[in-house]
C-alpha atoms as a printed R data frame, in Angstrom:
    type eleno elety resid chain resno       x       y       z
1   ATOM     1    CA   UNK     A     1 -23.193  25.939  -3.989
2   ATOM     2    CA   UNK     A     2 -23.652  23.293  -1.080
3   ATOM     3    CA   UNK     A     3 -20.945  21.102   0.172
4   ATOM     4    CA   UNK     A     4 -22.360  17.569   0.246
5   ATOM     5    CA   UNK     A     5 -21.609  16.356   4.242
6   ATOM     6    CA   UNK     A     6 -19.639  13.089   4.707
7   ATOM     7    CA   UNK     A     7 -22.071  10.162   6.495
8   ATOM     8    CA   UNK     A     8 -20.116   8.657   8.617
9   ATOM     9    CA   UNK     A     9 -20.358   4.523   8.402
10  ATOM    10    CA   UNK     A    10 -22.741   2.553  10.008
11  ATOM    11    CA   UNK     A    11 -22.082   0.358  12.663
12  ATOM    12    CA   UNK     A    12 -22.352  -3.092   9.966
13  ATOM    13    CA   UNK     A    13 -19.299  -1.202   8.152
14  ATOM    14    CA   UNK     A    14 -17.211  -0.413  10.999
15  ATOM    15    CA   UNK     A    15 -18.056  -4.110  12.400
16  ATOM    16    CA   UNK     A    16 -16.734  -5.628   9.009
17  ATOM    17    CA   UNK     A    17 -13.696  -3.118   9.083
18  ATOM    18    CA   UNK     A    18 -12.772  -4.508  12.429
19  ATOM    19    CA   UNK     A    19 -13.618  -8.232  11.639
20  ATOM    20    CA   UNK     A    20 -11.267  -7.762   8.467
21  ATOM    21    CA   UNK     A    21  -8.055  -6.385  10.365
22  ATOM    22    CA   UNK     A    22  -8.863  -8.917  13.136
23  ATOM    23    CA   UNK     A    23  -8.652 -12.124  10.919
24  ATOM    24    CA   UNK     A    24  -5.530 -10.565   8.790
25  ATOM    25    CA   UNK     A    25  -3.658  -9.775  12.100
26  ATOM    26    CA   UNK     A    26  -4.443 -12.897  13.494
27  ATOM    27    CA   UNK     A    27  -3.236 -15.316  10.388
28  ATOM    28    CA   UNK     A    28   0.257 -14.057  10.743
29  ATOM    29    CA   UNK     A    29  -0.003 -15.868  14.140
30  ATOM    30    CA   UNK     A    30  -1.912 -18.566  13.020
31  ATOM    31    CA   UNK     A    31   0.769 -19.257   9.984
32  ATOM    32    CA   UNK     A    32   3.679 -19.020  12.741
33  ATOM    33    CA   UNK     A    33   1.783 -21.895  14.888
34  ATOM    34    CA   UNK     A    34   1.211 -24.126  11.860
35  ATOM    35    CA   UNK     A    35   4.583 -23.720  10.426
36  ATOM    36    CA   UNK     A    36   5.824 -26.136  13.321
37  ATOM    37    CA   UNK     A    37   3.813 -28.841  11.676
38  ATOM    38    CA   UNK     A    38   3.277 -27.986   8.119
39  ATOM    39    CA   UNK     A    39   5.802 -27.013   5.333
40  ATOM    40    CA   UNK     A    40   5.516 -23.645   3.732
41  ATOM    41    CA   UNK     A    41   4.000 -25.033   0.449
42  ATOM    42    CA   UNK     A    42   1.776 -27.671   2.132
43  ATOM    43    CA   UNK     A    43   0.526 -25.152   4.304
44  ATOM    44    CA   UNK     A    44  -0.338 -22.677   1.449
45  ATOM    45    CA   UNK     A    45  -2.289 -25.770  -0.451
46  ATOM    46    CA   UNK     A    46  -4.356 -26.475   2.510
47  ATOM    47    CA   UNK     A    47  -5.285 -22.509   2.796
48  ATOM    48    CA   UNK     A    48  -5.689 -21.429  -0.489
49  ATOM    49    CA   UNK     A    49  -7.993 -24.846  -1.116
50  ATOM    50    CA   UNK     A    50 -10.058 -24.242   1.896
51  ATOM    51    CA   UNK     A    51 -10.541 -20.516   1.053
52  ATOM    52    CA   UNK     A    52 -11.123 -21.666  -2.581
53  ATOM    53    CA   UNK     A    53 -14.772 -23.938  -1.460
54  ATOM    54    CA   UNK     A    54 -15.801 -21.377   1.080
55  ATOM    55    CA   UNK     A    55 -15.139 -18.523  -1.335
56  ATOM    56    CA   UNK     A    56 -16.868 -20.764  -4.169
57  ATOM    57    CA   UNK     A    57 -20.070 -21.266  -2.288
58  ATOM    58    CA   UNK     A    58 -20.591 -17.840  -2.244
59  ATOM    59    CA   UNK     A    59 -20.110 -17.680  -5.650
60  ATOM    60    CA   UNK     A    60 -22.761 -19.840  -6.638
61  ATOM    61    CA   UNK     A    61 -25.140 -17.555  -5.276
62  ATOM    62    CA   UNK     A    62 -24.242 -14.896  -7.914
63  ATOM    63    CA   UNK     A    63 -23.675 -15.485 -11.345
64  ATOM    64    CA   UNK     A    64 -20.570 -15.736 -13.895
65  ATOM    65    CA   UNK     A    65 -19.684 -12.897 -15.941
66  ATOM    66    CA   UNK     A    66 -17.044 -14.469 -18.340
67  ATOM    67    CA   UNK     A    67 -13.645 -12.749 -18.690
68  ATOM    68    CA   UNK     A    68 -12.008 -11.835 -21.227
69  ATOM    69    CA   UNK     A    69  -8.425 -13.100 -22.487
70  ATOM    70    CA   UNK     A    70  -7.479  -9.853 -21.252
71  ATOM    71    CA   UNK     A    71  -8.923 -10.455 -17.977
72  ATOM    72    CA   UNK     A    72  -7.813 -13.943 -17.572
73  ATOM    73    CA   UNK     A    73  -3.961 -13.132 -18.038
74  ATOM    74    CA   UNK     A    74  -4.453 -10.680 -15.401
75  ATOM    75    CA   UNK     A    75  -6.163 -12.991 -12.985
76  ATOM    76    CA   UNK     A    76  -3.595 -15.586 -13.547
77  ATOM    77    CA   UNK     A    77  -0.775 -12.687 -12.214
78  ATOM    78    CA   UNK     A    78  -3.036 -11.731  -9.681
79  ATOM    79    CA   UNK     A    79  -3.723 -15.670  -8.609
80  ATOM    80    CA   UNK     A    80  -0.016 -16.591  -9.502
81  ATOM    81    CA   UNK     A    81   1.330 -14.024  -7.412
82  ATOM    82    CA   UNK     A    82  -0.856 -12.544  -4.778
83  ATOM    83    CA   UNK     A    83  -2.120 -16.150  -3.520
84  ATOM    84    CA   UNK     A    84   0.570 -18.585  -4.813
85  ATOM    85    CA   UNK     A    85   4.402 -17.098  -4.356
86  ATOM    86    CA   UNK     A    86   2.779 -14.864  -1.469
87  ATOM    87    CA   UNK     A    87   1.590 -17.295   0.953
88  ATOM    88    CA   UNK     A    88   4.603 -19.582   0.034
89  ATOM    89    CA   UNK     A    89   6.798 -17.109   0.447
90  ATOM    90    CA   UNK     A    90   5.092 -15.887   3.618
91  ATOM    91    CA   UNK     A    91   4.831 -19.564   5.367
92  ATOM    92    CA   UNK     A    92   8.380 -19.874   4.661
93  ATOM    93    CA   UNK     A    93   9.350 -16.164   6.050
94  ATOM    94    CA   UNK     A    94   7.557 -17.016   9.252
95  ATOM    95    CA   UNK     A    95   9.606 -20.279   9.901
96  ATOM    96    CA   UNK     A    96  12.641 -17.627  10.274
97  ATOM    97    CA   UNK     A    97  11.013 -14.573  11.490
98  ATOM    98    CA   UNK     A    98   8.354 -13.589  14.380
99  ATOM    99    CA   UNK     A    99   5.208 -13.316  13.523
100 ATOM   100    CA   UNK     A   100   5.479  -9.127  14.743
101 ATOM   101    CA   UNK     A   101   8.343  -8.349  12.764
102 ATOM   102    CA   UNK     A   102   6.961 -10.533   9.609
103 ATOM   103    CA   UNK     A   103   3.603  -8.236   9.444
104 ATOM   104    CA   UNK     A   104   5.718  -5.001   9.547
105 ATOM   105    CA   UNK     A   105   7.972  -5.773   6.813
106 ATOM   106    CA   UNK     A   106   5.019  -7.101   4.578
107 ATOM   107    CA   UNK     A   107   2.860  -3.792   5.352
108 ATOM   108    CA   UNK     A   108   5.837  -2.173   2.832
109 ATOM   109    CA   UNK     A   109   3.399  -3.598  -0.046
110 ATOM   110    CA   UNK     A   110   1.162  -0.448   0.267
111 ATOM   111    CA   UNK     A   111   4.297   1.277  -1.023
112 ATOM   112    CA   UNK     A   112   5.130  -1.099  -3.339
113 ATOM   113    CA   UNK     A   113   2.016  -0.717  -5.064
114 ATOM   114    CA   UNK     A   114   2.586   2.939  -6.133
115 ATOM   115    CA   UNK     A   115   5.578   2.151  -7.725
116 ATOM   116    CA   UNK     A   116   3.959  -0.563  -9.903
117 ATOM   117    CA   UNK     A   117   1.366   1.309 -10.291
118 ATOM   118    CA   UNK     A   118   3.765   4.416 -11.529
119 ATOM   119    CA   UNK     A   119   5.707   1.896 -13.828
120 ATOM   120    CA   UNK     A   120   2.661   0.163 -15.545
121 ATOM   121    CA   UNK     A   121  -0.377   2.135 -14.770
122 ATOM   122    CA   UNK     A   122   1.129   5.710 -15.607
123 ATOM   123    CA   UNK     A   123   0.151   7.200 -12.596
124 ATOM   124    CA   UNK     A   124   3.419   8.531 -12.003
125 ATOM   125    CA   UNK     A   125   6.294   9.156  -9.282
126 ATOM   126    CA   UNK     A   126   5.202  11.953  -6.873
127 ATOM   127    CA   UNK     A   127   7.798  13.655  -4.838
128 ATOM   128    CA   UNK     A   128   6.810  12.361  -1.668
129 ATOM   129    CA   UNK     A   129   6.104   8.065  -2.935
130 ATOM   130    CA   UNK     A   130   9.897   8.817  -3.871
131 ATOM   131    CA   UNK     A   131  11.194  10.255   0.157
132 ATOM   132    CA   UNK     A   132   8.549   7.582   1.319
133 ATOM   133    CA   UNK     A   133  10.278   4.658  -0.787
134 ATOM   134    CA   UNK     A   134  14.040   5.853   0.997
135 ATOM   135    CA   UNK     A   135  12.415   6.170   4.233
136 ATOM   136    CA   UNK     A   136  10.581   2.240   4.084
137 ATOM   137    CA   UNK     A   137  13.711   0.979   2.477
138 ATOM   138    CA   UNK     A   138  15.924   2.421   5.840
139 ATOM   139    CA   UNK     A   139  13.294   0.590   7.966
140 ATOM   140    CA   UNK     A   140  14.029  -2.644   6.055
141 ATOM   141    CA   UNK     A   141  17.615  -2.500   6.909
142 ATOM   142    CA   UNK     A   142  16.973  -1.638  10.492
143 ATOM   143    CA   UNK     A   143  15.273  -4.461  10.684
144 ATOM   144    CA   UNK     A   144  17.743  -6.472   8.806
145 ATOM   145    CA   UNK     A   145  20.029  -5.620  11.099
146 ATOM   146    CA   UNK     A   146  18.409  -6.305  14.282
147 ATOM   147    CA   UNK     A   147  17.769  -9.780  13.193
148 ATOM   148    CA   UNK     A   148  21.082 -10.493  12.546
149 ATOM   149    CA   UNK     A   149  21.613  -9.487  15.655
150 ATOM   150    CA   UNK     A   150  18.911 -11.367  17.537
151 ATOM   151    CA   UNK     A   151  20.789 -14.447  15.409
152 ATOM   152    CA   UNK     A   152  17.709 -14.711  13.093
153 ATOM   153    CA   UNK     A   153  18.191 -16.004   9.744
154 ATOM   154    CA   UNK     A   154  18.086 -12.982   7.307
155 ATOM   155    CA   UNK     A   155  16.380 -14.858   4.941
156 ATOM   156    CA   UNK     A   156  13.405 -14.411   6.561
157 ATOM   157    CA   UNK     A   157  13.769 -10.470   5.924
158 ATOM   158    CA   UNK     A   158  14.467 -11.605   1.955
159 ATOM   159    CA   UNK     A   159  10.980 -13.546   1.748
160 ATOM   160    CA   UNK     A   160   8.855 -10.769   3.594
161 ATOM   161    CA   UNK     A   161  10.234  -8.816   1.026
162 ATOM   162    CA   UNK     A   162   9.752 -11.138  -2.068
163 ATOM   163    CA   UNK     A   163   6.106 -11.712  -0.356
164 ATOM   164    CA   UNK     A   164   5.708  -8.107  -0.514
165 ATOM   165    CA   UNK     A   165   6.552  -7.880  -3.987
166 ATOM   166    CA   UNK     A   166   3.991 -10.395  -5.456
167 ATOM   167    CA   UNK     A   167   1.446  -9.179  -2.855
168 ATOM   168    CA   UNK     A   168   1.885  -5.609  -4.356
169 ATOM   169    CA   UNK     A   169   1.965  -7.331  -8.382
170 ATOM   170    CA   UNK     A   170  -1.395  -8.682  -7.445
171 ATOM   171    CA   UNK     A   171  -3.166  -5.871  -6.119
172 ATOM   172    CA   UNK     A   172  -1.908  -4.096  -9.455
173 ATOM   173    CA   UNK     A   173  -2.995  -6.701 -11.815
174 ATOM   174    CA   UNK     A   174  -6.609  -6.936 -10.103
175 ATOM   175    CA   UNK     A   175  -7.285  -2.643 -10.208
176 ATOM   176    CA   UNK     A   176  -8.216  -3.545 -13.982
177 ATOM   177    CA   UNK     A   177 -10.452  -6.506 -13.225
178 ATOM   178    CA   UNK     A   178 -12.330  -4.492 -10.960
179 ATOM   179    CA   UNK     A   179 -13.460  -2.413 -13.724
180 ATOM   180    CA   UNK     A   180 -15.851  -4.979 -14.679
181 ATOM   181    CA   UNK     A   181 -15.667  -8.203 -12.573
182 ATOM   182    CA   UNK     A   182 -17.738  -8.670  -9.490
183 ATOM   183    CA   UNK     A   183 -14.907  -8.521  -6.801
184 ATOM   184    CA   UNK     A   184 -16.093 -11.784  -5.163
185 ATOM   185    CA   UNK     A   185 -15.492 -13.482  -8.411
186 ATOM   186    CA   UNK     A   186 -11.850 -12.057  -9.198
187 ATOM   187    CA   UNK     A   187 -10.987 -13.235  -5.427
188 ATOM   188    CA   UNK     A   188 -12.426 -16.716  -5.812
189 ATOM   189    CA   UNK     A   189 -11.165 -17.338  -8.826
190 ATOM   190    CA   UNK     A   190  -7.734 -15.539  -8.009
191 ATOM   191    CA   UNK     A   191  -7.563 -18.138  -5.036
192 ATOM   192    CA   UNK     A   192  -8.433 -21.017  -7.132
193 ATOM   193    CA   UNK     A   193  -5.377 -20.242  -9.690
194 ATOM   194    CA   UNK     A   194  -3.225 -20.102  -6.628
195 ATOM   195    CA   UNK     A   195  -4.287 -23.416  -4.999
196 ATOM   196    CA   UNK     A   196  -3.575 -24.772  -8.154
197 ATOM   197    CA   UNK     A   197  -0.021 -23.293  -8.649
198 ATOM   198    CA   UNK     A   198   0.094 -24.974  -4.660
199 ATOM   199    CA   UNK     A   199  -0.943 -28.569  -6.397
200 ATOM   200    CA   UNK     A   200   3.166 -30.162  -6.340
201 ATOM   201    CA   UNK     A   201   2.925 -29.958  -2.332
202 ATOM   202    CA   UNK     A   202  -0.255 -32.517  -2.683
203 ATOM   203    CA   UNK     A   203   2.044 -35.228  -1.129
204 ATOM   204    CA   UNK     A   204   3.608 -33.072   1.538
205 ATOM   205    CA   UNK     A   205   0.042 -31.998   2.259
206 ATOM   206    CA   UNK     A   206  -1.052 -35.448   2.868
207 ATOM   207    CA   UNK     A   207   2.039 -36.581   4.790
208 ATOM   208    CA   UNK     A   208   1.816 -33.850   6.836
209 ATOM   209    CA   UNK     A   209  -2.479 -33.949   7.566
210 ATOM   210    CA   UNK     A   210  -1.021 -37.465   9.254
211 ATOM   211    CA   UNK     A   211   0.880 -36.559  11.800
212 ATOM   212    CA   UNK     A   212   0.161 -32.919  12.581
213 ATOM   213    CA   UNK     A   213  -1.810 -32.161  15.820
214 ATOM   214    CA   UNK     A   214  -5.597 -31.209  15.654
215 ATOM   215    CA   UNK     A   215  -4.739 -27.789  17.105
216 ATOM   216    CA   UNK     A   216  -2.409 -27.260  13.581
217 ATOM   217    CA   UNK     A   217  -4.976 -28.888  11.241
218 ATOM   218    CA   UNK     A   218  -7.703 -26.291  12.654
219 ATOM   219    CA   UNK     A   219  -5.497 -23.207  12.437
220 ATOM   220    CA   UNK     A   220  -4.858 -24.231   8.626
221 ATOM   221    CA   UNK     A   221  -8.466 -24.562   7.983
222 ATOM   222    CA   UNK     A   222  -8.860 -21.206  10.133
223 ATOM   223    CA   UNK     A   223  -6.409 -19.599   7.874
224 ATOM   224    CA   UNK     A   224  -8.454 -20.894   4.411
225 ATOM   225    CA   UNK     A   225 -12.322 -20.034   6.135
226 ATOM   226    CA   UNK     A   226 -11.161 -16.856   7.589
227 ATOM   227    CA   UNK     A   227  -8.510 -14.397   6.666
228 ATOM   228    CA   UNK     A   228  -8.834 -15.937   3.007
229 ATOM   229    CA   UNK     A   229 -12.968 -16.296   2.566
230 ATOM   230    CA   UNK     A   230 -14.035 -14.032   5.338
231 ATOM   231    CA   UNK     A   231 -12.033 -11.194   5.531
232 ATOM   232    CA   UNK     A   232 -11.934 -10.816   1.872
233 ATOM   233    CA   UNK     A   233 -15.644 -10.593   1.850
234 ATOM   234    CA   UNK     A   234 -15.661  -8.105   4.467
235 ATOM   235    CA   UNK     A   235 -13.372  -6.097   3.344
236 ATOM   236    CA   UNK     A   236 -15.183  -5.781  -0.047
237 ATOM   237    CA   UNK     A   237 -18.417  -4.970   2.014
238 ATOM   238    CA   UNK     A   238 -16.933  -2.052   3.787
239 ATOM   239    CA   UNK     A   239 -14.967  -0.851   0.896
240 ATOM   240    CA   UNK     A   240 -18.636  -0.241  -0.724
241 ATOM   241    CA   UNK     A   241 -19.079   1.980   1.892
242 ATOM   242    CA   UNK     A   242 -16.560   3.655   2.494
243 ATOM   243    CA   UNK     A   243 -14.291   5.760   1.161
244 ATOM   244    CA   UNK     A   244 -10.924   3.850  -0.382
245 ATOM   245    CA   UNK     A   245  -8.397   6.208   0.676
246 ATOM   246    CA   UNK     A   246  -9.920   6.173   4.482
247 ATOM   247    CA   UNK     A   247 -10.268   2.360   4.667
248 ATOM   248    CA   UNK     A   248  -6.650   1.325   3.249
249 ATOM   249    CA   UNK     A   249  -5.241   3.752   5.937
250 ATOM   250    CA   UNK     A   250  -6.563   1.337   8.772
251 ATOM   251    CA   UNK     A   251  -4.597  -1.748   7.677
252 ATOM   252    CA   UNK     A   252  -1.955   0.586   9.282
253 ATOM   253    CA   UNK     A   253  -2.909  -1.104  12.426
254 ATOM   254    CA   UNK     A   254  -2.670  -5.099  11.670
255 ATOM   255    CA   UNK     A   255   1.204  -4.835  12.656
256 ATOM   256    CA   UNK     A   256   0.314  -3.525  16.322
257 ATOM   257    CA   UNK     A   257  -2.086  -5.836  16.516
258 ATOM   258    CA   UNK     A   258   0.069  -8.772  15.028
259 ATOM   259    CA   UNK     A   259   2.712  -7.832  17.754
260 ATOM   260    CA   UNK     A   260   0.707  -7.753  20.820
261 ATOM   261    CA   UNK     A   261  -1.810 -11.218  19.469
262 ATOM   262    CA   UNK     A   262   1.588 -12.896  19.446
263 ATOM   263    CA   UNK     A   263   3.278 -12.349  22.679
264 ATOM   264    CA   UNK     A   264  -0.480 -13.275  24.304
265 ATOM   265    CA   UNK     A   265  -0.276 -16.470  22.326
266 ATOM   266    CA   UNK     A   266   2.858 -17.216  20.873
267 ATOM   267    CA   UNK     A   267   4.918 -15.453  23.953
268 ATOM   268    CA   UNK     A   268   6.939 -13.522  21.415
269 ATOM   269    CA   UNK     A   269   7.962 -10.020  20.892
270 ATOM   270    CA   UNK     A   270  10.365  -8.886  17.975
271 ATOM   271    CA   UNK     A   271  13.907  -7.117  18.913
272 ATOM   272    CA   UNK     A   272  13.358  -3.956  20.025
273 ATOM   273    CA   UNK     A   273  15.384  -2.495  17.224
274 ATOM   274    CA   UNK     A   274  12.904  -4.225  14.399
275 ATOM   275    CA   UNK     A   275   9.963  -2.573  16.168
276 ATOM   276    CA   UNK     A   276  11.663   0.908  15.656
277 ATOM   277    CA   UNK     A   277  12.406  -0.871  11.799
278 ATOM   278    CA   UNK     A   278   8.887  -1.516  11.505
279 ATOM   279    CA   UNK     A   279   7.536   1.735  12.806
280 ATOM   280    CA   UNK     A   280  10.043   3.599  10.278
281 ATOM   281    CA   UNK     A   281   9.014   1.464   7.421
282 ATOM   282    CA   UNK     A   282   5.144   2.849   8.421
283 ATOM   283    CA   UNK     A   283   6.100   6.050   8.296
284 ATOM   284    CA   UNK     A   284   7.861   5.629   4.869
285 ATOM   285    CA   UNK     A   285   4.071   3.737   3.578
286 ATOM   286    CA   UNK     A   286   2.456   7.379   5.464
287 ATOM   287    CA   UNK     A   287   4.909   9.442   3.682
288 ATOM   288    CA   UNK     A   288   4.035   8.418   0.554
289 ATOM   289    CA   UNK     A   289   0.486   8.605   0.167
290 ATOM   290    CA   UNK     A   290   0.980  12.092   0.691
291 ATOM   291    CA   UNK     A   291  -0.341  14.877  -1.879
292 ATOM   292    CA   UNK     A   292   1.218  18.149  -2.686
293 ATOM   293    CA   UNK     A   293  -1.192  20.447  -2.270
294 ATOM   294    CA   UNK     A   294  -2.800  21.957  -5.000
295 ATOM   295    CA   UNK     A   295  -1.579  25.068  -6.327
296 ATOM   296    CA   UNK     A   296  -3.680  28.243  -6.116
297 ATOM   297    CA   UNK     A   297  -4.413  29.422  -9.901
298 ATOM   298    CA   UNK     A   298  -2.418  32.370 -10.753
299 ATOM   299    CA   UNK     A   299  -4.445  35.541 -11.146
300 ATOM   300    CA   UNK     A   300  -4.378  37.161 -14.736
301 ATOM   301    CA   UNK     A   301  -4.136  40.878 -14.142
302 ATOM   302    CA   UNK     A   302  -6.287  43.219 -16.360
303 ATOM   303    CA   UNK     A   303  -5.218  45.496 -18.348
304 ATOM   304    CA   UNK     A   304  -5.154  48.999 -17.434
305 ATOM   305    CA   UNK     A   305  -7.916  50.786 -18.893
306 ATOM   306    CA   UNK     A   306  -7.053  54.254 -20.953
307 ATOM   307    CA   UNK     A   307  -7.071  57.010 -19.345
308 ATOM   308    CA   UNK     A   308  -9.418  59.437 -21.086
């Protein structure tokens, strides 16, 4: 019996895999510049309506595959939550918290996942998603701590976490779609649902497209264009081609990233005690994707044969 070799990517994958992490660490830096001129849910409208046209453009080369009522509940959880409550929630977080220490508590999601998953998905509580859950959940209060000490509001810590939450009730509500949607349609039409949700900050939206500077108005449509149509698309590209387990292990580095992209352009660095926080609540996300390992099969002895 031969052992089929792994190919390792090509360099298009790897270049999408790199373009992706780049434009998701970068919009937790971009959000934290906006916020000064835009209001969490005005900020979200403008995003999620910008990423809605781009994403719908490429759309319309493709076609429709019609979902069922089924499938249209769960895209309205996925849409609700993942790009509604989640980038309201994470505008807002970001108006209290550094863009560093923001990433690092929203990279507990991963985690977050497997327990949905376990509760509605029956895949289950393995020993280790259980150690990992106690381990990300004494990161969180590290870094709870170390913002009340740095005088930050703690509020801040609260959204990351509600933003995790719907981020992680997305994901689980899309697996299903997946099974038959094109992904490019479950995104754009995920986004649309949440730009709608977005529609009561029309007015702020306006006000605020007024008076804010050119250099906030472009990181908003940056934000819709990039880490929402882009990086999406990307991502789906290299997830063709690569192997699931392998490519959700390198979002591991958008927090690192997110930290040193915003003390070059935001000069600021998260307490020292959140970074130890946010390296803990990695190694609780690490923990918990482990696997026992599989148990040799137990030999069945033969019976002794008569002795003549």
């Amino acid at each position: 019996m031969t052992t089929r070799t792994p190919v390792p990517p090509s360099g298009r994958t790897i270049a999408a895999v790199v373009v992706t992490l780049l434009a998701w660490a970068s919009a937790f830096v971009a959000i934290r510049g906006a916020g000064e001129d835009f209001s969490p849910g005005a900020l979200a409208l403008g995003r999620l309506l910008i990423g809605t046209v781009v994403l719908g453009l490429l759309l319309a080369r493709r076609g429709w595959v019609p979902p069922t009522s089924r499938e249209w509940a769960l895209l309205a959880v996925c849409g609700i939550g993942w790009f509604g409550i989640y980038n309201v929630a994470l505008n807002a977080a970001e108006q209290h918290l550094d863009a560093g220490t923001t990433a690092m508590l929203v990279n507990i999601g991963p985690i977050l996942i497997a327990v949905f998953a376990g509760l509605l998905l029956g895949e289950g509580f393995p020993r280790w998603l259980l150690v990992g859950i106690a381990v990300s959940f004494a990161g969180v209060l590290l870094i709870g701590v170390a913002t009340r000490e740095a005088e930050a509001d703690v509020l801040g810590v609260v959204l990351c976490v509600v933003a995790a939450v719907v981020y992680a009730g997305g994901v689980v509500a899309q697996k299903p779609l997946l099974r038959r949607l094109p992904g490019l349609q479950v995104t754009a039409t995920a986004c649309a649902i949440g730009a709608v949700c977005c529609l009561p900050w029309t007015g702020a939206l306006v006000r605020e497209l007024g008076t804010a500077p050119a250099g906030s108005v472009a990181a908003m449509v940056y934000l819709g264009a990039v880490p929402t149509a882009l990086a999406f698309s990307t991502w789906a590209y290299a997830l063709r081609r690569m192997d699931a387990g392998k490519l959700g292990v390198t979002t591991y580095v958008v927090p690192p990233m997110v930290i040193l992209l915003g003390w070059l352009l935001l000069d600021e660095v998260p307490p020292a005690l959140a970074v130890v926080g946010g390296a803990v609540c990695l190694a609780g996300v690490g923990i918990s994707r482990r696997r026992a390992p599989a148990r040799p099969p137990v030999p069945v002895p033969r019976e002794a044969s008569p002795t003549v």
